[in-house]
C-alpha positions in Angstrom: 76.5 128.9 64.2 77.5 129.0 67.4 77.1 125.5 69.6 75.6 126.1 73.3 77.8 122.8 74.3 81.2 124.1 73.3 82.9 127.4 74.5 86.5 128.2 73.6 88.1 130.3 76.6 91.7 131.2 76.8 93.1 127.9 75.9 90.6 125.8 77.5 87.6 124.5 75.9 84.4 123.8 78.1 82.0 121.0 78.1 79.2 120.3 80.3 80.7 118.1 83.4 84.4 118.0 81.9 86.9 120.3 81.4 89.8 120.3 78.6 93.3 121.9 78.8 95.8 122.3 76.2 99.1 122.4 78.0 102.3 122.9 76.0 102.2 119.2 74.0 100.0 117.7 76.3 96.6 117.6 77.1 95.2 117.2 80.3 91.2 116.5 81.5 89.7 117.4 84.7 86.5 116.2 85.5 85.3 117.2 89.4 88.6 116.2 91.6 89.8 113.7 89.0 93.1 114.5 86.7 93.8 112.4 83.9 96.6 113.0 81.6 96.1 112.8 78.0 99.0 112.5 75.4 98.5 114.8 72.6 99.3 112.5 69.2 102.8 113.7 68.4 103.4 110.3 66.7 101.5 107.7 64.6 99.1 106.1 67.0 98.9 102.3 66.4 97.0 98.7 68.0 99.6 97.3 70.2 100.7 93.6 69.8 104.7 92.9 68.7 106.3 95.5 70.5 104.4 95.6 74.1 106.1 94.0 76.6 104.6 92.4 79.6 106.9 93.3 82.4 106.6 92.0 86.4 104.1 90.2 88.1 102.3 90.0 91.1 99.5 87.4 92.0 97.4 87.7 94.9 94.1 85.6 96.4 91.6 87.1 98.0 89.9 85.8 100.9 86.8 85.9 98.5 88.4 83.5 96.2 89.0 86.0 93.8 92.9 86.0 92.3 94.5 89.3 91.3 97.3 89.0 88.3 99.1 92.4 88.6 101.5 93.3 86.3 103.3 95.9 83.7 103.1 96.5 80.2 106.0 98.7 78.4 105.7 100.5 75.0 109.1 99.3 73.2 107.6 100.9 69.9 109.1 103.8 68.7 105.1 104.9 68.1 102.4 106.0 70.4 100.1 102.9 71.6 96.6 103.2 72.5 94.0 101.0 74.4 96.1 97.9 74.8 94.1 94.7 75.5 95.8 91.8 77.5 94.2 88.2 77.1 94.6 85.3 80.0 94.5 82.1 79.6 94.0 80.1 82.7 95.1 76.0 82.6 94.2 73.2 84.8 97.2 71.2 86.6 96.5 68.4 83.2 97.2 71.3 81.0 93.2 71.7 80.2 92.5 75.1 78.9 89.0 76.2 81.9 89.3 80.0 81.6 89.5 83.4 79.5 89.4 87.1 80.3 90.8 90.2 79.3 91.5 93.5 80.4 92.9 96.9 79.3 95.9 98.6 81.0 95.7 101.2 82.8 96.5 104.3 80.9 94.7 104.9 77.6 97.9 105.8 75.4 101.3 104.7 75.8 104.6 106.8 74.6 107.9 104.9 73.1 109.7 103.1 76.9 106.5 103.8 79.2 105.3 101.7 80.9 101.5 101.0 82.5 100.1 98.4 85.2 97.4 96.0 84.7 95.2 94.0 86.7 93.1 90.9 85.4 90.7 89.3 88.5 89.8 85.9 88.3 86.5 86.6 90.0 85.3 82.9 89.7 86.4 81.2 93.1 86.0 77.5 91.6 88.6 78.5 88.2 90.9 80.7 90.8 91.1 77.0 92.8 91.6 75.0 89.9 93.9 77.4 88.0 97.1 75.6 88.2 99.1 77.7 85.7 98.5 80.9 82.8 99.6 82.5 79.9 99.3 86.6 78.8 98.9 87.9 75.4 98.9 91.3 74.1 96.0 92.3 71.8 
């Protein structure tokens, strides 16, 4: 039975409002004027944790009072990564533990020596003022 949602054409399959490419290895989505590269799954796919490095950083306040943590994350599996979830922790200057968040990085999927940014936003002005120090973790 054929499904009215789903039409295979020449190497490209079409769903309402999105549009999916096989390309070589790779596949690629196109939704209206947004690209987003997909990895195909040439390799075991695991959670990240040992293994993900958190790489540079970059900290910036906002006249808002919001702070910015921007940083890097690097695959230094030999396996593909997927949907990697970094944790903050965010300390008073006595070492008092006032905060949590988390965010994802940026790309969905991560080959072996990428790398992807991140950005975790302390949106809170009063724990962005207090925050005297943190710590990441990868999830």
């Amino acid at each position: 039975m054929r499904k009215p949602y789903l039409h295979l054409l020449a190497n490209c399959f079409v769903i309402p409002s999105l549009i999916v490419l096989i390309v070589g290895v790779g596949v690629a989505a196109i939704t209206s004027s947004l690209f987003v590269p997909v990895y195909a799954q040439t390799s075991t796919q695991q959670p990240a944790g040992d293994g993900v490095s958190i790489l540079s950083s970059s900290q910036t306040n906002t006249a808002f009072g919001s702070t910015y943590i921007v940083r890097e994350v690097r695959n230094d599996l030999s396996n593909v990564v997927h949907s990697v979830q970094i944790a903050g922790r965010f300390y008073d200057s006595s070492g008092l533990l006032i905060d949590t968040d988390f965010t994802y990085m940026a790309l969905d999927f991560l080959r072996s020596g990428e790398k992807s940014p991140f950005k975790l936003i302390i949106t809170d002005a009063s724990v962005a003022q207090r925050k005297d120090n943190y710590t990441l973790t990868i999830k």
